[in-house]
N, C-alpha and C positions, 0 to 999 in steps of 0.2 A: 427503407429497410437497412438501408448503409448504415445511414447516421445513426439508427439505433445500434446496431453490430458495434459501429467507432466509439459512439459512447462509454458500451458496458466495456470493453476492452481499456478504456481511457481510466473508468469507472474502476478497473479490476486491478491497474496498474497501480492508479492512486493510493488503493487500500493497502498492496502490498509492502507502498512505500513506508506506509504511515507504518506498518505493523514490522518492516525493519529498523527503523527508527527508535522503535518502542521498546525493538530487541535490543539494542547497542545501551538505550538509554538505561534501561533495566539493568542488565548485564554491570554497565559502569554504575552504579549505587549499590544493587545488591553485593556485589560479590568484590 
């Protein structure tokens, strides 16, 4: 049950990262 919990949390972080990354990267091209 842990390991699942620590995953999706791992899992949740990960995406966040990716989708600020995404932001900055956008941000610097579009505008």
């Amino acid at each position: 049950g842990d390991e699942r919990m620590l995953r999706s949390t791992l899992h949740r972080r990960h995406v966040i990262q990716i989708g600020t990354i995404l932001h900055f990267v956008a941000k610097r091209y579009i505008f």
